[in-house]
N, C-alpha and C positions, 0 to 999 in steps of 0.2 A: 118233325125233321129238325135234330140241334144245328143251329148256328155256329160257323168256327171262323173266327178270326184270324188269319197268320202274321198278318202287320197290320199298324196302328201309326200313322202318318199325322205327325201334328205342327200346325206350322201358325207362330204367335208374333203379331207385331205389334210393339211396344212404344209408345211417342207420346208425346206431353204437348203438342200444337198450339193444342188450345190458348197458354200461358206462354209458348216463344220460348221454352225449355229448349237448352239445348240436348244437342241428341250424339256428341263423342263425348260427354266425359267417361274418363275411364272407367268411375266404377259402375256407369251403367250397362257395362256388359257383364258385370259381377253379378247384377240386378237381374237380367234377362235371363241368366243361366237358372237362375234360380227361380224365375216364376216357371221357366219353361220343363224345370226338374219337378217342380210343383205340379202341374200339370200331366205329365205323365204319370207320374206315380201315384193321381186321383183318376187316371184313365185304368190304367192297368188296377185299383182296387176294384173301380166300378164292372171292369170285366170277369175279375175274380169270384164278385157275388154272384154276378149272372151265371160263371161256371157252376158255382156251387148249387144254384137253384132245381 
């Protein structure tokens, strides 16, 4: 029986505590975007191979 995905729900949070980083500078929402673009687009290959299988 194949497996079918319709959506794929990812939800990433990103913070530096440990070290007292802080957590508004600007460009770490430039940062975020981009792990979280990272991240999907390692989802959606991983599910590509599984289609192809």
């Amino acid at each position: 029986m194949p497996l079918v995905v319709d959506e794929v729900v990812i939800s990433v949070e990103v913070t530096n505590q440990t070290s007292g980083g802080a957590t508004s500078v600007p460009s770490a929402t430039d940062d975020k975007q981009a792990i979280i673009n990272e991240c999907v687009e390692r989802v959606l290959e991983i599910l590509k191979q599984k289609e192809e299988r």
